[in-house]
N, C-alpha and C positions, 0 to 999 in steps of 0.2 A: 414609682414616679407618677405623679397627678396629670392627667392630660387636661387641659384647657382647652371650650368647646367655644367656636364663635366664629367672628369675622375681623382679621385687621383693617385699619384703619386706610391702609393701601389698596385693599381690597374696595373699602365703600368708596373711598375718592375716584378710582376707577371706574365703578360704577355710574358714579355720578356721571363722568366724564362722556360715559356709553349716553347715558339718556339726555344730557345737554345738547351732544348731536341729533339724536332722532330729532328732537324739540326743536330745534333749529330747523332742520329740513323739513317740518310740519311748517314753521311760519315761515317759511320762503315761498312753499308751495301754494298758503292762502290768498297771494294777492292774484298770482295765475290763477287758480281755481274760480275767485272773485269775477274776474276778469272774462275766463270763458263763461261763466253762468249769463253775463251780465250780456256778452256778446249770441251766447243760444237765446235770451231772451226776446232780443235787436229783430236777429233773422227767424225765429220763430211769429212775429210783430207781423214782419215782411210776408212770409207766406202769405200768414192768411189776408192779408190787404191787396197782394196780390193778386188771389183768387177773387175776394171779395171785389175789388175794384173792376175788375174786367166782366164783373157781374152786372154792376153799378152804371158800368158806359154804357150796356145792352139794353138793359131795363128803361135806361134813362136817357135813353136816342138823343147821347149826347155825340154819336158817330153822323146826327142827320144835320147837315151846314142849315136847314129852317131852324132849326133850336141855338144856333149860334150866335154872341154879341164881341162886340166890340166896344170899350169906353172911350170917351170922347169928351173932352172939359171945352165946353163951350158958356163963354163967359164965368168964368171961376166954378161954371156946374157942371156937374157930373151927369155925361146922358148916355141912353144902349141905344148902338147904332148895328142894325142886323148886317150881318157877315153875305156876300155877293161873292158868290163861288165859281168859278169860271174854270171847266180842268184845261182850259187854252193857256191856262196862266199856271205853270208848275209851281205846287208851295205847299211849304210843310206847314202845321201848325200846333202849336202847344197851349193845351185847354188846362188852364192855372186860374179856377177862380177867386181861388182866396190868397193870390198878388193883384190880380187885375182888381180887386175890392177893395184893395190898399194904397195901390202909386195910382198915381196921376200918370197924364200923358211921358213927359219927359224932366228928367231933371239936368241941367243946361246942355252941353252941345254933346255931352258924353253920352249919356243912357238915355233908351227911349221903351217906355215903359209898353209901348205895343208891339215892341220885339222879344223870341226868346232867340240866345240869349237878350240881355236890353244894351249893349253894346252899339251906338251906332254904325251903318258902311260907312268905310271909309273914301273918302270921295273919289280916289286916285282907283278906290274897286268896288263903284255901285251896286255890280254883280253879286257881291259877296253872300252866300247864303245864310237867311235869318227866318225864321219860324216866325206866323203870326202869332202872340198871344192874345188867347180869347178865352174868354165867357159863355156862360149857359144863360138860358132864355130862365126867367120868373117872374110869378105874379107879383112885382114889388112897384113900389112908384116908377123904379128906373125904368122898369123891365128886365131887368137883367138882377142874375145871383150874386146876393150881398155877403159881408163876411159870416152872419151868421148861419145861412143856408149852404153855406159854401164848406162853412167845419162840421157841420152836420154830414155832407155826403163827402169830404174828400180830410177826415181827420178820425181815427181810430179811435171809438169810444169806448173800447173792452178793458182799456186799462183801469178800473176803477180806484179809487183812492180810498185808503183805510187808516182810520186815525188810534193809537198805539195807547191803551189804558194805562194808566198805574199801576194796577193791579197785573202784577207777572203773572197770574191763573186765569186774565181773566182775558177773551176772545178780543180780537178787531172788531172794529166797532165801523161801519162804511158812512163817509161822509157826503151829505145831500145837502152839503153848503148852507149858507147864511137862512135862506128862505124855508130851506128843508122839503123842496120839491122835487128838484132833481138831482140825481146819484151825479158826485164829481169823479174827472175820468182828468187821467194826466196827462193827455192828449200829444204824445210827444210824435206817434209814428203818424204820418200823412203822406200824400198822393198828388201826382198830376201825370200827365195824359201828352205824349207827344204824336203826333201822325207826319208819317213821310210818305211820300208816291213810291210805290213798289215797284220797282224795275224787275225784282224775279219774275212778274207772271207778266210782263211785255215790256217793249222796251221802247212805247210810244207812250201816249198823253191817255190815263186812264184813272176811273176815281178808283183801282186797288188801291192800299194803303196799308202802311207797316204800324200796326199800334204800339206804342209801349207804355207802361204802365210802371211809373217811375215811382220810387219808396223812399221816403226821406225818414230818417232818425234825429228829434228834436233840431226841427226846419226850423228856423228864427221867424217867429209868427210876424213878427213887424214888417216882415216883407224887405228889408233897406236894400237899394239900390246904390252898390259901392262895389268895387275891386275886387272884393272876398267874397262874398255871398255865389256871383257867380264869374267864372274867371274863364278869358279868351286867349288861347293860347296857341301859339305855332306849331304844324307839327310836320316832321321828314320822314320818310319810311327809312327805313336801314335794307335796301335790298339796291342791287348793284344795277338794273335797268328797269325804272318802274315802267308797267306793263296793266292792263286790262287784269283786273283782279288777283293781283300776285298777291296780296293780303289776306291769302287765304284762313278765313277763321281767326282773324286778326293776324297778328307778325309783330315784328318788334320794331321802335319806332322812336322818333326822336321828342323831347316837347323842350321847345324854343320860348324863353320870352324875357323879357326887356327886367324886370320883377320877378325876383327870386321871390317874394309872398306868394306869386301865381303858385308854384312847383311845391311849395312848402303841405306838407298832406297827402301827396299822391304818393301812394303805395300799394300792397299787395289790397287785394278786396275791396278798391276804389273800384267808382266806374269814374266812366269818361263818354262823352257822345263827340263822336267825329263829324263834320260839313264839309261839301265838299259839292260842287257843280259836274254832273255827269252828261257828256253828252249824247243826246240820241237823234233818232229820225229827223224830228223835228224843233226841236232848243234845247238846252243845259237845263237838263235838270238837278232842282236842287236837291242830296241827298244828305239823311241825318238818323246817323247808326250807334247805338248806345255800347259800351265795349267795358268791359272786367279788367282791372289793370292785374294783372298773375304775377308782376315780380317787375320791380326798380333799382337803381343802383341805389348806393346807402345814402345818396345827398348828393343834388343837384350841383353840377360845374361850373364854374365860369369860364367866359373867353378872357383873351390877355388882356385886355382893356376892362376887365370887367362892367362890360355895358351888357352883355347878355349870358342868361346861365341857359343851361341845357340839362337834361335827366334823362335817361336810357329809360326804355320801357317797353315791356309785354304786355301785348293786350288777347282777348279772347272775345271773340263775338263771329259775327257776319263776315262774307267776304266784301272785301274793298280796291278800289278801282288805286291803284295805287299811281297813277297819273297825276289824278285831280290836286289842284292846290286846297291844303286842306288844314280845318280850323280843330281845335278840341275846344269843348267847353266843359269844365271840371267845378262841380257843385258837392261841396267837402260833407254835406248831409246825405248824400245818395249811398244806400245801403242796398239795395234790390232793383231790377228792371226787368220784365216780363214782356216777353215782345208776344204777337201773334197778326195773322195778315185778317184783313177786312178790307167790307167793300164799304163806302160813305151813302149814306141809303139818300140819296139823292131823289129818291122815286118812291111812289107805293101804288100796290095794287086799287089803292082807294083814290088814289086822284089823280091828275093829269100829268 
């Protein structure tokens, strides 16, 4: 009898069958793979801005309130009016100068463009704790840093831009734009700078201050002042008698508000910055503590009336006075936040 030497036909459709699966779980896995590369890129951005930034504040005594401005539209013009620091008067401030380059004073009775957030108080709570926003000092007609001085030290130019031959063998070719003088960079990761009054190292009126050094991932360079961009939100602690610092290292916590758009985005590896008036020896001080959101429920709640939604939340940072009535402000570009304490060089050995 002849033996017949090969493979049935059973045999290779099986096979098939084996490598259509691998094949599959290859292309399930590319969009994850995609996705973390894309995200190690983000916080790789991050670091080094980070580092780099906290470099940049030192260097560029943009910690000394003399180098400080304020805008001011006086008669439809734009003027720099120097920053008057008083530590008798507790207040944070946030040095954003490529928004302050952008808005104007205010846009109607809602946002006020020399607040961070731009949220106006509301009048029923004058108190309510808001950051100045401010500017740096330059030699420009204002006096003050314009947008283009302003992306130069608070906008990442490492990302360079490379433009893709036809030719499959042939290299990236680096694009230096229309004029062909300067190397284009695709400017997506950028910076700004908030300062709070330090309560860890006293717990009176003193220029300490908590710096942070805040990271955006493709920030909307147009600066718009609207709902989204940056968002004010209510928040409850979840602990059964709030108490002088129960918020150990953050806690988990409620965020309240009227706009399910507010809550929409907040999830794991968000941040969040909490306000909140604490009080000491001598007045409430305002405090403003930037926090990791670690873990949310899967989608915000409604009450029975559906007039307000609410989202569980874990946060991680700083301890918190879990007393205080207290605001979040949630900025859907914030990928990083770098804190470290400083003192505001109010003083130098060279003058008075």
């Amino acid at each position: 009898m002849r033996i017949r030497r090969g493979i049935t036909l059973l045999e290779v459709m099986f096979s098939m069958g084996v490598i259509a699966i691998g094949l599959l779980g290859v292309i399930a896995i590319l969009p994850l793979a995609l996705h973390q590369v894309g995200r190690g890129r983000v916080l790789d951005n991050a670091t080094r801005v980070g580092q780099n930034a906290a470099t940049e504040f030192r260097v560029r005594y943009m910690g000394a309130p003399a180098n400080w401005r304020v805008a001011r539209t006086v008669a439809a013009s734009r003027r720099s009016v120097a920053v008057s620091l008083d530590l008798r008067i507790n207040q944070g401030y946030c040095i954003d100068p490529l928004f302050v380059s952008t808005q104007f004073d205010t846009n109607g009775a809602t946002f006020d463009a020399r607040l961070f957030p731009y949220f106006t108080r509301p009048a029923a709570n004058s108190n309510a704790p808001r950051m100045n926003r401010i500017s740096l000092a330059a030699s420009s007609v204002t006096g003050m840093m314009q947008w283009a001085g302003a992306e130069r030290v608070f906008v990442l130019q490492d990302e360079l831009v490379f433009d893709i031959p036809e030719e499959k063998d042939a290299p990236p070719i680096q694009n230096f734009g229309k004029s062909g003088a300067n190397r284009m960079y695709n400017g997506s990761t950028s910076w700004l700078a908030t300062l709070s009054p330090n309560l860890d190292v006293t717990n009176q009126i003193h220029d300490a201050y908590v710096l942070s050094i805040v990271v955006f991932d493709n920030r909307d360079m147009t600066m718009p002042m609207d709902a989204d961009t940056e968002r004010l939100i209510s928040v409850d602690w979840l602990t059964s008698t709030p108490q002088p610092f129960s918020g150990l290292g953050g806690g988990d916590l409620i965020l309240d508000s009227a706009s399910l758009d507010d809550l929409i985005g907040i999830q794991s590896g968000k941040w969040i910055m909490l306000m909140g008036n604490t009080p000491t020896n001598v007045k409430p001080m305002p405090q403003f503590r930037w926090y990791r959101v670690v873990a949310t429920d899967s989608e915000p709640v409604a009450n029975a009336t559906a007039t307000r939604f609410r989202l569980n939340a874990t946060v991680q940072g700083p301890d918190w006075d879990t007393r205080m009535a207290t605001e979040a402000v949630f900025m859907p570009g914030v990928v990083a936040v770098y804190d470290r304490s400083i003192r505001l060089e109010t003083s130098s050995l060279w003058t008075n």
